[in-house]
ROPA-296087 format. One line per field, with one value per residue: residue number from 1; x, y, z of N, C-alpha, C in turn. Coordinates in nm, 2 decimals, m for minus. Layout:
<sites>
pos = NUM:...
n.px = X:...
n.py = Y:...
n.pz = Z:...
ca.px = X:...
ca.py = Y:...
ca.pz = Z:...
c.px = X:...
c.py = Y:...
c.pz = Z:...
</sites>
This chain:
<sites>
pos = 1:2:3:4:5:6:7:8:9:10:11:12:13:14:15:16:17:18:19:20:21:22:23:24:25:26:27:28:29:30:31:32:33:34:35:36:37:38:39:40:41:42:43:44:45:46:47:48:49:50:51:52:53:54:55:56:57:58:59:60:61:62:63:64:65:66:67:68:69:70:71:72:73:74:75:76:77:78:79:80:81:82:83:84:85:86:87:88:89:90:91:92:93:94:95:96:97:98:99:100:101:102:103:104:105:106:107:108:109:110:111:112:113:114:115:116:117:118:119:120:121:122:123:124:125:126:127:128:129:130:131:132:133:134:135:136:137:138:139:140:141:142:143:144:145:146:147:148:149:150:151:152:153:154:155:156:157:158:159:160:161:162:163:164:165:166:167:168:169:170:171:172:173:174:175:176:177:178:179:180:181:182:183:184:185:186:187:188:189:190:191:192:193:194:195:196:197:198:199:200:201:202:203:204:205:206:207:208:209:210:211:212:213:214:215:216:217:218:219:220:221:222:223:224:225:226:227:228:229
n.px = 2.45:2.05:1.87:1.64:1.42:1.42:1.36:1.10:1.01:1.03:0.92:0.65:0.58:0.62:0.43:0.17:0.20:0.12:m0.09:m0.29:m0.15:m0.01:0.16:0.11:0.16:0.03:m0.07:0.13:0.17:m0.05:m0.02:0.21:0.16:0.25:0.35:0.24:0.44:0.70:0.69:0.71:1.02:1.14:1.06:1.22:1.50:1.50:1.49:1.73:1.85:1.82:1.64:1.33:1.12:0.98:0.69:0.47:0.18:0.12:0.23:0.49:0.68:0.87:1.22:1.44:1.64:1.55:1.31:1.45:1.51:1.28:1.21:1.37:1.35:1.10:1.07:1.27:1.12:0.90:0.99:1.04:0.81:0.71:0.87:0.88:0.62:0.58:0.85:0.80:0.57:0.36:0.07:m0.11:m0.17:m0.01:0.24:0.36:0.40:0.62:0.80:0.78:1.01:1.23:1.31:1.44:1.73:1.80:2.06:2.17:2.29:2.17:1.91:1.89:1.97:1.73:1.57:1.63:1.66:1.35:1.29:1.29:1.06:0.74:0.58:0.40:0.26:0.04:m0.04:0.13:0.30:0.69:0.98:1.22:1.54:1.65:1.51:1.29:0.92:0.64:0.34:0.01:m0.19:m0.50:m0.89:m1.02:m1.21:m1.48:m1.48:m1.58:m1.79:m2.22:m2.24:m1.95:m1.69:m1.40:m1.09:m0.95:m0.68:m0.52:m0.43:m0.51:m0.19:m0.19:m0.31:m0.42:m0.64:m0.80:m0.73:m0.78:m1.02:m1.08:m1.00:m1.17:m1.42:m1.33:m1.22:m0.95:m0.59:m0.68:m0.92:m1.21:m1.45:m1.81:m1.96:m2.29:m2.44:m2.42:m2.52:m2.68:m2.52:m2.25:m2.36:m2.36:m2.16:m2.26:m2.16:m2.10:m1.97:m1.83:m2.07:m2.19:m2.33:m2.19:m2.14:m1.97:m1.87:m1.81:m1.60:m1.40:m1.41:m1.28:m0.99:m0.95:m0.86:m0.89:m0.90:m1.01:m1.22:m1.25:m1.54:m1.70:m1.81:m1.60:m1.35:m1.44:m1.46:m1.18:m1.07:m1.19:m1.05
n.py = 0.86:0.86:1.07:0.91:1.05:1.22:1.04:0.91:1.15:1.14:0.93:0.91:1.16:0.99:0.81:0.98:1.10:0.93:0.80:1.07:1.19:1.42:1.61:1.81:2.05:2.06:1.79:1.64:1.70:1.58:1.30:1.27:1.36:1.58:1.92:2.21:2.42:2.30:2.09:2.28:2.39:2.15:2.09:2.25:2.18:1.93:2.01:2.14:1.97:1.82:1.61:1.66:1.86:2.17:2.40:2.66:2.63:2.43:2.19:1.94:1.73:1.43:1.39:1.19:1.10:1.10:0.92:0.72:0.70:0.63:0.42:0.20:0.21:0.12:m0.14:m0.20:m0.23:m0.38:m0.63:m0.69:m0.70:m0.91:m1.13:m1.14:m1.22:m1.44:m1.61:m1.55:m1.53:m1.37:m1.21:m1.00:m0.82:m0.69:m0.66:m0.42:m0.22:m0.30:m0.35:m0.03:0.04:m0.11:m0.09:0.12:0.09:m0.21:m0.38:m0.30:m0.55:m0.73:m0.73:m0.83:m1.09:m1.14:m1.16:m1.32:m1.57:m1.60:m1.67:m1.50:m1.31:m1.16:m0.98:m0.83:m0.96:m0.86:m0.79:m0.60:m0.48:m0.58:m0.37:m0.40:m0.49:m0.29:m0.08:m0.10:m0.11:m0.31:m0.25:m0.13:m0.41:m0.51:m0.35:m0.06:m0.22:m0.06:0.09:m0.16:m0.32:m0.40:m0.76:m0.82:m1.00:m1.10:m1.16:m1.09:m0.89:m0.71:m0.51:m0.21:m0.13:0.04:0.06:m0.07:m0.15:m0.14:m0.38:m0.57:m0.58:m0.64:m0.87:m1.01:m1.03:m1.23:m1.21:m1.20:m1.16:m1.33:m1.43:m1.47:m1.27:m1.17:m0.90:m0.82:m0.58:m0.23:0.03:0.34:0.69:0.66:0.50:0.10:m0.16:m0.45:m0.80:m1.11:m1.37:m1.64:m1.87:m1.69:m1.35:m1.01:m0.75:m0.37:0.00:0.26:0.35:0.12:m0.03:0.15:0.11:m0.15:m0.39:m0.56:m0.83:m0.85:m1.08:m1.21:m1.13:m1.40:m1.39:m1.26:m1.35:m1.60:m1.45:m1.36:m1.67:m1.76:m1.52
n.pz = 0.58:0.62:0.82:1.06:1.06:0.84:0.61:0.68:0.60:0.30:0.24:0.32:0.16:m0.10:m0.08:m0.08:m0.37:m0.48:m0.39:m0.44:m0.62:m0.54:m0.31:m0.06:0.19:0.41:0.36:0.42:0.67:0.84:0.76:0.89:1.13:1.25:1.33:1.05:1.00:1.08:0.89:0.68:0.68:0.70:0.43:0.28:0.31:0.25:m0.07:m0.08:m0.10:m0.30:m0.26:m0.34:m0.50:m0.48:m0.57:m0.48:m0.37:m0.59:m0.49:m0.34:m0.50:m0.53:m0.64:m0.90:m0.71:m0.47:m0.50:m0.56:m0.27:m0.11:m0.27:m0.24:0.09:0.13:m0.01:0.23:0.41:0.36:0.33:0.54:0.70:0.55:0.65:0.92:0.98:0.84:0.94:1.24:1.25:1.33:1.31:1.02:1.12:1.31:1.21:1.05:1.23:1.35:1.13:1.08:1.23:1.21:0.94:0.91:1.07:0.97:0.79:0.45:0.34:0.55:0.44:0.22:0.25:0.35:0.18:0.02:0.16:0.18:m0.03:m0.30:m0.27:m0.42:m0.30:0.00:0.31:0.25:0.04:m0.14:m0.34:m0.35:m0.40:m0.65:m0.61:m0.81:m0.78:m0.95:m0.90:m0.97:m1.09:m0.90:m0.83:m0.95:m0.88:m0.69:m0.42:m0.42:m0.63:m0.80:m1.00:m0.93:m0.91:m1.04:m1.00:m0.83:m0.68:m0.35:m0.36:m0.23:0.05:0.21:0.46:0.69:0.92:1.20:1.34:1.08:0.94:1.17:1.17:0.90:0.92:1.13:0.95:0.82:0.54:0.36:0.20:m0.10:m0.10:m0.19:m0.33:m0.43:m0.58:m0.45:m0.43:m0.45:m0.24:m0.29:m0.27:m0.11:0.03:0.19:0.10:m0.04:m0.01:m0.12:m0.02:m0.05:0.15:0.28:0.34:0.39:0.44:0.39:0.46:0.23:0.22:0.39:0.13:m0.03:0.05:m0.02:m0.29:m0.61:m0.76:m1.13:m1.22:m1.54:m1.77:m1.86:m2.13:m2.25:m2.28:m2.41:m2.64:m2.71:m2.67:m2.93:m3.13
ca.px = 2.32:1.98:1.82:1.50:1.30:1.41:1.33:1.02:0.97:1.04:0.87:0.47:0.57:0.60:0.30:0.11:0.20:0.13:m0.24:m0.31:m0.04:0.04:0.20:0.11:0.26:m0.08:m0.09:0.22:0.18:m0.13:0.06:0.33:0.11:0.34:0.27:0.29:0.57:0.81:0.71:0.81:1.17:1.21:1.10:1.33:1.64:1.48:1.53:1.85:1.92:1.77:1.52:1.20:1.14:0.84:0.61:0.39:0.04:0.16:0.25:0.60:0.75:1.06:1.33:1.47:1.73:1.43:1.21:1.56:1.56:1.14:1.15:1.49:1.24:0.95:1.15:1.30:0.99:0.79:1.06:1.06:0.70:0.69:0.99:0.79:0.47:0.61:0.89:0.77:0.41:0.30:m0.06:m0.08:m0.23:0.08:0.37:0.39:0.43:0.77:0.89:0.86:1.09:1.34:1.32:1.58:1.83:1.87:2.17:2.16:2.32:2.02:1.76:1.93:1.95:1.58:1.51:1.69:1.62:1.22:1.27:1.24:0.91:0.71:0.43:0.42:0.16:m0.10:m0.07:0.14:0.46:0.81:1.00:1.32:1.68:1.73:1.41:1.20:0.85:0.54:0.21:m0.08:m0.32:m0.67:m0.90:m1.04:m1.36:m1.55:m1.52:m1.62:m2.03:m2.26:m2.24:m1.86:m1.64:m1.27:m1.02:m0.82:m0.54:m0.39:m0.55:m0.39:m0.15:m0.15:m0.45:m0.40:m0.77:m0.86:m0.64:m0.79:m1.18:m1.10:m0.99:m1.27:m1.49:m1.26:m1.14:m0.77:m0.54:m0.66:m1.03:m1.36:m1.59:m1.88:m2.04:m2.39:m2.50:m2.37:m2.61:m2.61:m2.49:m2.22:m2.41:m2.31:m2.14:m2.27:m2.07:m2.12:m1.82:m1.89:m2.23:m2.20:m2.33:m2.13:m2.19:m1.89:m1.83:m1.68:m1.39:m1.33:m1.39:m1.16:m0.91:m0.91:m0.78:m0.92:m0.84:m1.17:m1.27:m1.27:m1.63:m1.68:m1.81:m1.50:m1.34:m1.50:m1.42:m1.06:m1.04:m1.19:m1.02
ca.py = 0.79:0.97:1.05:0.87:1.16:1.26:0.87:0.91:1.27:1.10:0.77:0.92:1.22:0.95:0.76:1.07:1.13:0.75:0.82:1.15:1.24:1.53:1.58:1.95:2.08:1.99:1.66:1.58:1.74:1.54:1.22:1.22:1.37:1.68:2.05:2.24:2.48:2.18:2.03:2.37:2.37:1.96:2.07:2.38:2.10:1.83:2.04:2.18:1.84:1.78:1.52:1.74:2.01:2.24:2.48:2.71:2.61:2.28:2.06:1.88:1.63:1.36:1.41:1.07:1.10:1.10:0.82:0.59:0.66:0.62:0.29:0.16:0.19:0.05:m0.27:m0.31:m0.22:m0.50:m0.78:m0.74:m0.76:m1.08:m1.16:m1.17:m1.30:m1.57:m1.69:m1.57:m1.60:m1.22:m1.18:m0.89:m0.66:m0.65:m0.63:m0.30:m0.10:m0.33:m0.31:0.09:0.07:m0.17:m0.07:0.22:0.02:m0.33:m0.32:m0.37:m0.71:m0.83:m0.70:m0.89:m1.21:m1.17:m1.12:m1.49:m1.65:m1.60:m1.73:m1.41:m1.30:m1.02:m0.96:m0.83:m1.02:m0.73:m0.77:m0.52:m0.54:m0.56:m0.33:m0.48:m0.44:m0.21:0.03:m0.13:m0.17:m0.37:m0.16:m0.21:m0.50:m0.51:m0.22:m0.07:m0.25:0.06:0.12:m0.26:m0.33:m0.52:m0.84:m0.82:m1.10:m1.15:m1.17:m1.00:m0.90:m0.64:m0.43:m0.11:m0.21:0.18:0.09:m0.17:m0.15:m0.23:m0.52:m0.67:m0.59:m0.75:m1.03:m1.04:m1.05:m1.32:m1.10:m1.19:m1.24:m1.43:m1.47:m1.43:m1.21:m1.11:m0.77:m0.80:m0.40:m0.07:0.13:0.51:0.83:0.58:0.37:0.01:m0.27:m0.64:m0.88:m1.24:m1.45:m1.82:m1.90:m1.58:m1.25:m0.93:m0.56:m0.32:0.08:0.25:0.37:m0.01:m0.08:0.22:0.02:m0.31:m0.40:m0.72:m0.87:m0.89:m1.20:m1.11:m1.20:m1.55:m1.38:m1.15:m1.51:m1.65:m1.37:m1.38:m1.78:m1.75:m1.48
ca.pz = 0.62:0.62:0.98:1.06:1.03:0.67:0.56:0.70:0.51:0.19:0.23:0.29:0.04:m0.24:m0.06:m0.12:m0.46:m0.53:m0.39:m0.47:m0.74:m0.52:m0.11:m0.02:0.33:0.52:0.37:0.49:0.85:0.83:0.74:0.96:1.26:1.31:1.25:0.92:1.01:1.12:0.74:0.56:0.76:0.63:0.26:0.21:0.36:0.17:m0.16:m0.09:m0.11:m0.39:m0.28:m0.39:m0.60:m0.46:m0.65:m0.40:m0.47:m0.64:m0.39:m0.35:m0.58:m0.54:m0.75:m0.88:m0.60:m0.36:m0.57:m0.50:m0.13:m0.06:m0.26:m0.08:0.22:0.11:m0.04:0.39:0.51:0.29:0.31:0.70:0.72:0.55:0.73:1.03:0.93:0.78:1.01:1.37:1.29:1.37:1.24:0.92:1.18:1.40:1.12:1.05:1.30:1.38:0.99:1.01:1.32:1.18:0.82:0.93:1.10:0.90:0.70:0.33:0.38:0.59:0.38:0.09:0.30:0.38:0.03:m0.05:0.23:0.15:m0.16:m0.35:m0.29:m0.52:m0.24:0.12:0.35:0.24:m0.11:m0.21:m0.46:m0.29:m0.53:m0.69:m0.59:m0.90:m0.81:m1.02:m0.89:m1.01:m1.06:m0.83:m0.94:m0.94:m0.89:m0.56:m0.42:m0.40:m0.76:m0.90:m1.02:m0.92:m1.05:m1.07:m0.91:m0.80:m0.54:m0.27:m0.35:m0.18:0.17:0.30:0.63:0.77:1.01:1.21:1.37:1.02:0.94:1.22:1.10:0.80:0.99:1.15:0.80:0.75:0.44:0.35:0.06:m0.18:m0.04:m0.34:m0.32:m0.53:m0.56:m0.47:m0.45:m0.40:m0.20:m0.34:m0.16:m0.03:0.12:0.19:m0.04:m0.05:m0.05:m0.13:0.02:m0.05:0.14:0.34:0.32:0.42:0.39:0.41:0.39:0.07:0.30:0.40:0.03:m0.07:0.12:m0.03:m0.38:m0.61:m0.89:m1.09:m1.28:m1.69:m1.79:m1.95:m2.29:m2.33:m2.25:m2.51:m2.80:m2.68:m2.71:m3.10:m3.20
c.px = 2.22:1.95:1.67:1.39:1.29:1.35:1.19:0.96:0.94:0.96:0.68:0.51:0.54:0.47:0.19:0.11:0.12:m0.08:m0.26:m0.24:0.01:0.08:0.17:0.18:0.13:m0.09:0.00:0.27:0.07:m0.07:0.13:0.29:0.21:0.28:0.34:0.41:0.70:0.81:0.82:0.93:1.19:1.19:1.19:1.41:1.61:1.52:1.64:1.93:1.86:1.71:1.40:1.26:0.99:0.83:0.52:0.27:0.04:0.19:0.43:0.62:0.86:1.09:1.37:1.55:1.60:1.32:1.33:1.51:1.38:1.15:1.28:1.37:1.18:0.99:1.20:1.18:0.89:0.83:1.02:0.92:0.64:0.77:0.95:0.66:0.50:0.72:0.83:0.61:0.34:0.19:m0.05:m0.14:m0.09:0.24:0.43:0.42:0.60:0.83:0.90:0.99:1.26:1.39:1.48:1.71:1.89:1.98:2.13:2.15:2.21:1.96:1.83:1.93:1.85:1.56:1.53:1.63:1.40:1.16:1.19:1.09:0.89:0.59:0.43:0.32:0.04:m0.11:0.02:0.26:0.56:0.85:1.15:1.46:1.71:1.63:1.30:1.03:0.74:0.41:0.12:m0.19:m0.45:m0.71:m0.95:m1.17:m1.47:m1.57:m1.56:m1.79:m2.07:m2.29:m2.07:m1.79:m1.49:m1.21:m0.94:m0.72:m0.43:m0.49:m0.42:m0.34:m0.15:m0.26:m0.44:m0.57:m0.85:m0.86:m0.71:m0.99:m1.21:m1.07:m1.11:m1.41:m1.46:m1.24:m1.02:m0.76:m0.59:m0.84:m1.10:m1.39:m1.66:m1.96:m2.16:m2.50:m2.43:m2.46:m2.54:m2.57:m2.38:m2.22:m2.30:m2.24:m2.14:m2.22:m2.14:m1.99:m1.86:m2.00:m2.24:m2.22:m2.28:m2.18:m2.04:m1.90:m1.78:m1.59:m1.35:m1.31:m1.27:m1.04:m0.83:m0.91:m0.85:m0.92:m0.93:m1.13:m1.33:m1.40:m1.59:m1.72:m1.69:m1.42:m1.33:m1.42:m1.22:m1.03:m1.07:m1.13:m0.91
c.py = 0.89:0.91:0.94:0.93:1.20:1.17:0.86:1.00:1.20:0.98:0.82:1.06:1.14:0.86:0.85:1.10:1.00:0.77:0.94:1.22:1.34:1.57:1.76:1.95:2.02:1.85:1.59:1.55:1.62:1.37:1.18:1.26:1.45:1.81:2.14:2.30:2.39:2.11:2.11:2.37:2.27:2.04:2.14:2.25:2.02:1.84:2.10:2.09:1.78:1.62:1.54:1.84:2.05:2.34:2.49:2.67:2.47:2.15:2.06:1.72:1.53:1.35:1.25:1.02:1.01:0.98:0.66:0.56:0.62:0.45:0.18:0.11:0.10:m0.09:m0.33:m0.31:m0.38:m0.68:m0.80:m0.76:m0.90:m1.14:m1.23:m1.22:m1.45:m1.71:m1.68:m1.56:m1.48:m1.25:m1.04:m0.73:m0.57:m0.60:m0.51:m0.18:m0.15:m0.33:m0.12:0.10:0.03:m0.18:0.03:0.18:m0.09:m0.26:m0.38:m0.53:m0.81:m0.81:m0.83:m1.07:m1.30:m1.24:m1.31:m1.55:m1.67:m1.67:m1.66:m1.35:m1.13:m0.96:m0.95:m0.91:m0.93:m0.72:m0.65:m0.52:m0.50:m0.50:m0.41:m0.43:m0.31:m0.08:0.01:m0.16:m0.21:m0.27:m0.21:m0.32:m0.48:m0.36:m0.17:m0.15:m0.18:0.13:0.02:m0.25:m0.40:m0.63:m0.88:m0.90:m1.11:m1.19:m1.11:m1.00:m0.80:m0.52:m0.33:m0.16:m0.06:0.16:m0.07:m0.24:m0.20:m0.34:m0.61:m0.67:m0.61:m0.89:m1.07:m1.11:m1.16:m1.28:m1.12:m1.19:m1.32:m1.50:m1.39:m1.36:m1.16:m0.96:m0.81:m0.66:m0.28:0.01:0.28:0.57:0.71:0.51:0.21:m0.03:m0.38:m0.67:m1.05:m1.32:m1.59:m1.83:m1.77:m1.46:m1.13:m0.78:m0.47:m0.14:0.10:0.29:0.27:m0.04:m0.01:0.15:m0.09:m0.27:m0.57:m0.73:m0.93:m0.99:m1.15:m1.23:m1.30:m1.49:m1.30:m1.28:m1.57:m1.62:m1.40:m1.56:m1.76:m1.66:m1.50
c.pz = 0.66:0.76:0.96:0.97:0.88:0.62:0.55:0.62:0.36:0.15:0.24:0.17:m0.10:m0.20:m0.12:m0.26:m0.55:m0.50:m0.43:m0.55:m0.67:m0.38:m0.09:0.19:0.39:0.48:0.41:0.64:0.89:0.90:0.87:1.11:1.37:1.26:1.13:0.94:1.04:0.94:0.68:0.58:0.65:0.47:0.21:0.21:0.22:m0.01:m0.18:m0.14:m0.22:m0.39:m0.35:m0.42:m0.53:m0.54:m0.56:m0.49:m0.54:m0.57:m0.40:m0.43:m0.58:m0.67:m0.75:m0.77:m0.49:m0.41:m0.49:m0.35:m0.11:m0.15:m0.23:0.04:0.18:0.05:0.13:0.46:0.42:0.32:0.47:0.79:0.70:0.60:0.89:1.08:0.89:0.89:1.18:1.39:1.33:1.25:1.15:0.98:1.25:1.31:1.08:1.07:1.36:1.26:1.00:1.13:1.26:1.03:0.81:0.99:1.07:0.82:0.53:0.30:0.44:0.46:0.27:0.12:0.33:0.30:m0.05:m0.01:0.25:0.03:m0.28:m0.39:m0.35:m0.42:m0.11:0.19:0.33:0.12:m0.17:m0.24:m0.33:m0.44:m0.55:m0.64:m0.68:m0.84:m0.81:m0.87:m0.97:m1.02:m0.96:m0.90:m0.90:m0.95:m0.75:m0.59:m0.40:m0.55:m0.87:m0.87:m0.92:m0.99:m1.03:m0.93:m0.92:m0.67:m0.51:m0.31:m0.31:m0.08:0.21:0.44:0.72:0.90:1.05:1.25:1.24:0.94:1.05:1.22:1.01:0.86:1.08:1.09:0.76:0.56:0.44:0.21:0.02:m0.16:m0.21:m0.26:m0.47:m0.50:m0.57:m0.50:m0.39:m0.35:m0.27:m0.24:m0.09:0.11:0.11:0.10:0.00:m0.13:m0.07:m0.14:0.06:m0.02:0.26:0.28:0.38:0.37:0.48:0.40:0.26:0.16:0.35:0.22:m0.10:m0.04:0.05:m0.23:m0.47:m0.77:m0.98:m1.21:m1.43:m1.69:m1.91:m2.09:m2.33:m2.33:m2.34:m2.69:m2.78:m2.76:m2.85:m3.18:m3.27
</sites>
């Protein structure tokens, strides 16, 4: 059985790779809010062990070994989020910081009981894929909201949970799962982004709209050609 700490190594290294294709030693000290010389120690181990392969200058990589054990995690860590959202009613601000605790100590057996007993769900309370018993996961859906037009309309479907401060300043916006929005303007130089959320107007950061995830609405004339063709 791996320690905490490794689990932890392995689980924002493939986060990092997943946002930024690539985990360098600082982005990981960064990350895990430890200092670099304590990383380099964990990576040598980590490759001895053939979790990661490093390349000075290149960053660090998981090896499939190390892809298994990071999405293991991120499968107990997602089910026990909705786990807890769902049956004791914890708000999607508060869930996350008790799934990374108890991600490491459920037993297989729970997690799998969760997993039934939920009625196999594909989607944590934040939108984001539970991966599959075998490995397998789902791609992300939509695109960020910081990178759709103006003009362009869908819905939430998936908000980062790493911040709980802004889990609960979306909730404030009244911003959840599954909520519309329309893009009314992108200020330049990242400036703002209006929103249009039913008969409400909103204005967001791009680093809140970096954040958030939505699933845009295919225009009615692509619609159109589609149905005739």
């Amino acid at each position: 059985m791996l320690s905490r700490s490794i689990e932890d190594y392995i689980k924002a290294i493939y986060a990092l790779e997943i946002e930024v294709q690539k985990a360098t030693t600082k982005q990981i000290a960064q990350r895990l809010g430890i200092k670099m010389a304590s990383v380099t120690g964990m990576i040598k181990h980590l490759a001895s062990e053939s979790y990661v392969t490093h390349t000075p200058y290149y960053g660090v990589h998981l090896t499939d070994r190390g892809k298994a054990v990071a999405l293991d995690l991120i499968r107990r860590h997602r089910l026990i989020e909705l786990f807890l959202a769902r049956t004791l009613g914890l708000p999607w601000d508060e869930v996350h910081n008790d799934a990374e605790v108890l991600e490491h100590v459920v037993s297989d057996r729970l997690v799998e009981r969760i997993y039934e007993f939920l009625g196999f769900p594909q989607f944590d309370p934040h939108g984001s894929p539970i991966p599959g018993r075998d490995g397998s996961i789902a791609p992300q859906r939509g695109i960020r909201l910081d990178e759709m037009t103006a003009g362009q309309h869908g819905t939430i479907v998936e908000v980062s949970d790493r911040d709980p401060e802004f889990l609960r300043y979306l909730t404030g916006l009244k911003l959840n799962i599954g909520t519309e929005v329309l893009v009314r303007e992108l200020a330049p130089f990242n400036g703002p982004i209006t929103l249009a959320v039913g008969s409400r107007t909103i204005a967001i950061g791009h680093e809140a709209g970096a954040r958030i995830r939505v699933g845009v609405d295919e225009p009615t004339s692509s619609k159109r050609k589609r149905k005739h063709a």
